[in-house]
C-alpha positions as CSV (number, residue, x, y, z in Angstrom):
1,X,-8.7,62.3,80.1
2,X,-5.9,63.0,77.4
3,X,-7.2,62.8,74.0
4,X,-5.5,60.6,70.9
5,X,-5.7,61.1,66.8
6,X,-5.2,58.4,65.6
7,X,-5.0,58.4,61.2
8,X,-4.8,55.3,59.7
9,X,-7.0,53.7,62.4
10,X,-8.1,50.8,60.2
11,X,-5.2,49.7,59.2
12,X,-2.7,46.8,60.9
13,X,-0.6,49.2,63.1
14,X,-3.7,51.7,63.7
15,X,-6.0,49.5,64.9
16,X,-3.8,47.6,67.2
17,X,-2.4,50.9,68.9
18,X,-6.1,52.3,69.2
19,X,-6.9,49.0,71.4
20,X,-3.8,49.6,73.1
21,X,-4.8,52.9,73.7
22,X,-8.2,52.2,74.9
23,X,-6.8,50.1,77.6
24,X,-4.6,52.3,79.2
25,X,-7.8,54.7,79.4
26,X,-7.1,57.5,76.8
27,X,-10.2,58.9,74.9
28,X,-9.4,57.6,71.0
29,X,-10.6,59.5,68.0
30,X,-10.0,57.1,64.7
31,X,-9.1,58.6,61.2
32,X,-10.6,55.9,58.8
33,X,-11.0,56.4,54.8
34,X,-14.4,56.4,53.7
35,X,-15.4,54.1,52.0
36,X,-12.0,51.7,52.8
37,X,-12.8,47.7,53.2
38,X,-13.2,47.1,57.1
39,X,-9.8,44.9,56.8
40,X,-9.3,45.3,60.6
41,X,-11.7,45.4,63.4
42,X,-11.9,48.8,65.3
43,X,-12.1,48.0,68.7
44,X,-14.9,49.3,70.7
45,X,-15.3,52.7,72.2
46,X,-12.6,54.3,68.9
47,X,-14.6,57.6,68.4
48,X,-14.7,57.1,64.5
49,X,-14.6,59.5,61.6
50,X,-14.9,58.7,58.2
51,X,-12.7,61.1,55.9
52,X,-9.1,60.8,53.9
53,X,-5.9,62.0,55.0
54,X,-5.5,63.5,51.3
55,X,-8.8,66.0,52.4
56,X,-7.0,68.5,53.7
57,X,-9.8,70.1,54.6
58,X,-12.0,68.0,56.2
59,X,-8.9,67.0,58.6
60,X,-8.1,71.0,59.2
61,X,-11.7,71.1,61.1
62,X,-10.7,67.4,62.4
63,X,-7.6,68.4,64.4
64,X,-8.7,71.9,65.3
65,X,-12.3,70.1,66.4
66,X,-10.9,67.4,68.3
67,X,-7.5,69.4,69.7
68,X,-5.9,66.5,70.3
69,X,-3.2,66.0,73.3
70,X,-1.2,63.0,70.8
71,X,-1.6,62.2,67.5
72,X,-0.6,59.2,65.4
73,X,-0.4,59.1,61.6
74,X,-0.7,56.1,61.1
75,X,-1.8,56.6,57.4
76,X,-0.5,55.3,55.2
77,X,0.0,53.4,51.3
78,X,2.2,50.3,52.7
79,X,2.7,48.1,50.1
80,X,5.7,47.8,48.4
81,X,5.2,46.2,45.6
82,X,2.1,48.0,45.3
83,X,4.2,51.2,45.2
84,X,6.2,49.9,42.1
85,X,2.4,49.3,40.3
86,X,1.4,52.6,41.5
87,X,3.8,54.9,42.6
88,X,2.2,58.0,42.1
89,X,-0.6,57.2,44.5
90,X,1.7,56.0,47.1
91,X,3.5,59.3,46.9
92,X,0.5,61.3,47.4
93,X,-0.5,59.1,50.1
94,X,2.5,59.0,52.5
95,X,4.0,62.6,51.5
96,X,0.6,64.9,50.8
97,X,-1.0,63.5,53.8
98,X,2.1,63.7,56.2
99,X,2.4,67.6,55.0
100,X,-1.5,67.9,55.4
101,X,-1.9,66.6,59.5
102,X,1.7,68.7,60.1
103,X,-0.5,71.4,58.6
104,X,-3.8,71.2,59.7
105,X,-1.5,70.7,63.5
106,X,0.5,74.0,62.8
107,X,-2.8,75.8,61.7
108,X,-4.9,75.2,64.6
109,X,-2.1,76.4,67.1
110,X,-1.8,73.5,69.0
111,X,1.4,71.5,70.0
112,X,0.7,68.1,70.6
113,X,3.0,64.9,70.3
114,X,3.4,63.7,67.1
115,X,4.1,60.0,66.3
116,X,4.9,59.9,62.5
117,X,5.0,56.2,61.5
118,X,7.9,56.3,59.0
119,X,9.6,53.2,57.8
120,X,13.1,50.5,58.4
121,X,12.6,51.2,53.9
122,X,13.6,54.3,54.1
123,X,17.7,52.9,54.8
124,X,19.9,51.5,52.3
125,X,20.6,48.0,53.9
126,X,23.6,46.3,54.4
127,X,25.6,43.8,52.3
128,X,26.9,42.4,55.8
129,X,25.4,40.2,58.2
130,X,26.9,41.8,61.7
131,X,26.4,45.4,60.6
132,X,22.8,47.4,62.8
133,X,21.6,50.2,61.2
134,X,21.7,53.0,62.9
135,X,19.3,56.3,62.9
136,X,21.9,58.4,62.0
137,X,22.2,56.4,58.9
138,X,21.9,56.7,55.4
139,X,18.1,56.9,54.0
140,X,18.7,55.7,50.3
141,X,15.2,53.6,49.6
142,X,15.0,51.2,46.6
143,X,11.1,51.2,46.3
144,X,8.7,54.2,46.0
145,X,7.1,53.2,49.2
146,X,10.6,53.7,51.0
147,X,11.3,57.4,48.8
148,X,8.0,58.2,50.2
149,X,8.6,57.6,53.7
150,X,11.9,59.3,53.4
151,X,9.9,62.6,52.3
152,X,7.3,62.3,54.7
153,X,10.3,61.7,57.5
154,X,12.2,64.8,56.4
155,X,8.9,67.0,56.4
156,X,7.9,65.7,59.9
157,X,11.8,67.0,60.8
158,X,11.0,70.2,58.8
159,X,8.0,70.9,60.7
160,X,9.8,70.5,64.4
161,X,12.7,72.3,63.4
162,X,10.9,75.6,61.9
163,X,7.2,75.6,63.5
164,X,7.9,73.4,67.0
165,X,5.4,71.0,66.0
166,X,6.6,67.8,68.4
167,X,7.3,65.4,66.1
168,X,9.0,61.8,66.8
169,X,9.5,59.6,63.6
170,X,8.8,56.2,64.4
171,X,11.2,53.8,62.0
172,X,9.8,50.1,62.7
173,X,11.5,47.4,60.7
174,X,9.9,44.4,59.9
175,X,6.3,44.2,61.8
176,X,3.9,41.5,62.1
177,X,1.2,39.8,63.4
178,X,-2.2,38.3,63.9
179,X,-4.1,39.9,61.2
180,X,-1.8,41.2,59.2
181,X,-2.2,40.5,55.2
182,X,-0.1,40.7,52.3
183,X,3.2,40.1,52.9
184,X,5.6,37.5,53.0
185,X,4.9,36.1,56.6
186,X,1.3,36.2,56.4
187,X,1.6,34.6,53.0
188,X,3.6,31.5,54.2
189,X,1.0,31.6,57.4
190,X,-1.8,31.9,54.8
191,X,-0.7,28.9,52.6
192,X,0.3,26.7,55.0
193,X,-3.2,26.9,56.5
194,X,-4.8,26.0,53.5
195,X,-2.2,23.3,52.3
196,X,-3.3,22.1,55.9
197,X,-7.5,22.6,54.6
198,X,-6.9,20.8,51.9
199,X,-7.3,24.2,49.6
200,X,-3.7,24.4,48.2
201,X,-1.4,22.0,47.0
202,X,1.9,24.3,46.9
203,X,3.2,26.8,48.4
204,X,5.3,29.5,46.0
205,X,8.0,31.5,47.4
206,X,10.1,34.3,46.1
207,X,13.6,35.1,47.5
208,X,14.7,33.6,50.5
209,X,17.5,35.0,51.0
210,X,17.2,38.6,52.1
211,X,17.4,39.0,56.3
212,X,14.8,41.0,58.2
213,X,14.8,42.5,61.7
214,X,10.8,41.4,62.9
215,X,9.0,42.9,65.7
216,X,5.7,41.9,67.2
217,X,3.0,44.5,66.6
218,X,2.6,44.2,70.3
219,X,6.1,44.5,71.1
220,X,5.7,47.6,68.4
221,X,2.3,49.2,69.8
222,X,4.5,49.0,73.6
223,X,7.4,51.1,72.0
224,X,4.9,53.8,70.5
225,X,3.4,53.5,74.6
226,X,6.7,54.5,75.8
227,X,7.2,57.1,73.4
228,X,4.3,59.3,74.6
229,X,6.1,59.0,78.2
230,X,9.9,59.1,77.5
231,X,10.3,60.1,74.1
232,X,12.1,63.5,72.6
233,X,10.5,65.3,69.8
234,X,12.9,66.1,66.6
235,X,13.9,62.8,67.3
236,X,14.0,59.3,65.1
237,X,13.6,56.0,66.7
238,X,14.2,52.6,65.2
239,X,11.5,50.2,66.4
240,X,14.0,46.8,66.3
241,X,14.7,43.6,67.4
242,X,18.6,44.1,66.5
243,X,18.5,40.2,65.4
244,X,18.2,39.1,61.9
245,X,16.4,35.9,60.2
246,X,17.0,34.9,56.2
247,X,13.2,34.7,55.2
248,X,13.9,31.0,54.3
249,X,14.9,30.9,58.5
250,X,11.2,32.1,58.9
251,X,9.7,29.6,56.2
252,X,11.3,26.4,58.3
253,X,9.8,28.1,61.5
254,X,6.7,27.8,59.6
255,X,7.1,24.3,58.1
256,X,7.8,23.2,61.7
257,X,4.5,24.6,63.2
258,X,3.0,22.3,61.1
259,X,1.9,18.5,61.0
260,X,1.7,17.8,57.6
261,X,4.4,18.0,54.4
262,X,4.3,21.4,53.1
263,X,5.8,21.0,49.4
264,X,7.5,24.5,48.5
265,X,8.3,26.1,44.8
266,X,10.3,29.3,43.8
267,X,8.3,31.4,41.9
268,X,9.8,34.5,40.0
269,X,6.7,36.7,40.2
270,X,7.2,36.5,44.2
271,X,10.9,38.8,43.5
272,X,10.8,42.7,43.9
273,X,13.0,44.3,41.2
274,X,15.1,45.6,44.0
275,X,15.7,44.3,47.7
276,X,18.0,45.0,50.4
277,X,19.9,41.9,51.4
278,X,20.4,42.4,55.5
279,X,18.0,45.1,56.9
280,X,19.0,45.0,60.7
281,X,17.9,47.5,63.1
282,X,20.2,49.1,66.0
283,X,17.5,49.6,69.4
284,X,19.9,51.0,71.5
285,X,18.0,54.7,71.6
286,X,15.1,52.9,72.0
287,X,16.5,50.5,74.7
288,X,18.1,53.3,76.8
289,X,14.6,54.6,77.0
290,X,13.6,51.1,78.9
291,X,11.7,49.2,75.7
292,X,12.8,45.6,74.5
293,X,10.8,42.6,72.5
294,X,9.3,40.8,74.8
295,X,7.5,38.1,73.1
296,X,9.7,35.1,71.4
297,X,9.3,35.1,67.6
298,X,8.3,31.6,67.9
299,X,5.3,32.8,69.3
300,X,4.4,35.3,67.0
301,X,4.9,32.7,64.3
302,X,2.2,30.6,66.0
303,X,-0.2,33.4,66.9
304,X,-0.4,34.9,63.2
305,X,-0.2,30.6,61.8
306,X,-3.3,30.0,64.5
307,X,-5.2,33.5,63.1
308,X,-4.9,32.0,59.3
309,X,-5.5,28.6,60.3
310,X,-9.4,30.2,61.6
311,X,-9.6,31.8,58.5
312,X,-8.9,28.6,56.3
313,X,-11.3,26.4,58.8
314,X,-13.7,29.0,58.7
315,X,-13.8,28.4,54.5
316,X,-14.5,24.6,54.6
């Protein structure tokens, strides 16, 4: 039975790819950080260890312990405006603990597939609506989290290029889900669930303006499936829809889903101090390989309103 790393395996995209993974029968091995909120559920049968991807270390006896046949660093500091509060620690996190699995990998002498969870940040966006962005283009960030995931993407190159190491760079745009916390989607989903509970009376938005490309994390956990099978190392792959929605297109979604009035106000504290206007991904790479979102975004609206909704009740 082939054997999976898996860093970051508490996390949203971690622990949905480790349940993923368990179903399709591979043996799992979970990277959590000791000492890290249980946020999400691990499912069962993960094979869990508790350590930090910035131990390099403890995860140099991990990887050459465990000699995994795929490996997933997932790890990661994903918070953008959380990177502009702390950008020092977001750089250590995303660049020191890319370079430390490539290493610890290169250093035990084994050459498994590497899936290195990078980021849609990383491009410059577009100031046009019709205009897909492409892998071969651009990576000019305008956060700290996106200048960290373009290090971490060019180091995960570096490593293919001079030591082998099989590296594909994952590049998913907008994901989201059930579960998922702390950003704008889950917000709205959040405070519409407790307008709906009777535990909020407003719910304050920031800039509705700027157009995302959104993926299902199931849709996204399918892509990093196919990847294993049909996927190139060296290579980057955009994990997109190649459809955009203004996040005010997403907030009316929302408002629909729900029966009573939901009474909205613009907050200024909701705005980044930069943000891309259109951020649209191209899938054709990852099309030609035989991938495409399945489920309708309506429906990933209502899963992740439902999940809050439980959460809100579950406060009464």
């Amino acid at each position: 039975m082939s054997k999976c790393l898996i860093t970051g395996c508490g996390g949203f995209i971690g622990s949905y790819l480790a349940d993923y993974l368990i179903q399709k029968r591979f043996t799992v091995y979970g990277l959590v950080r000791k000492g890290a909120k249980k946020q999400y559920p691990i499912t069962g049968g993960v094979l869990v260890w508790e350590s930090d991807v910035l131990h390099n270390k403890a995860l140099d006896a991990l990887v050459a312990e465990i000699r995994p046949d795929y490996v997933f660093h997932m790890a990661a500091q994903s918070n953008i405006p959380l990177s502009w509060q702390n950008p020092e620690e977001t750089l250590k996190v995303n660049v020191l603990g890319t370079l430390y699995l490539l290493e610890a990998i290169r250093k035990a002498g084994i050459y498994p597939l590497v899936q290195v969870l990078c980021s849609s940040a990383e491009y410059a966006g577009s100031t046009q609506e019709n205009v897909t962005i492409k892998e071969t283009d651009e990576l000019r960030s305008s956060s700290p989290y996106g200048v960290s995931k373009v290090a971490a993407d060019l180091l995960a190159h570096l490593y293919w290029q001079v030591y082998k190491v099989k590296v594909i760079r994952l590049r998913p745009f907008y994901i989201v889900g059930p579960g998922k916390t702390s950003d704008v989607v889950s917000n709205f989903a959040c405070g519409i669930a407790e307008i709906e509970a009777g535990r909020r009376n407003i719910l304050e938005v920031g800039n509705l303006e700027a157009v995302r490309d959104i993926v299902d994390i199931r849709d996204c956990v399918r892509a990093m499936g196919l990847l294993m099978r049909a996927g190139t190392p060296g290579e980057a792959y955009n994990v997109s829809s190649g459809k955009g929605y203004s996040i005010g297109e997403i907030l009316q979604k929302f408002i629909m889903l729900s029966p009573q009035r939901i009474p909205v106000r613009r907050s200024s504290k909701k705005l980044r101090p930069l943000d891309e206007h259109f951020l649209i991904g191209n899938n054709s790479k990852l099309s030609a390989l035989g991938w495409k979102p399945e489920i309708p975004l309506e429906q990933t609206l209502a899963d992740i309103l439902d999940f809050w909704r439980k959460r809100a009740n579950a406060f009464k």
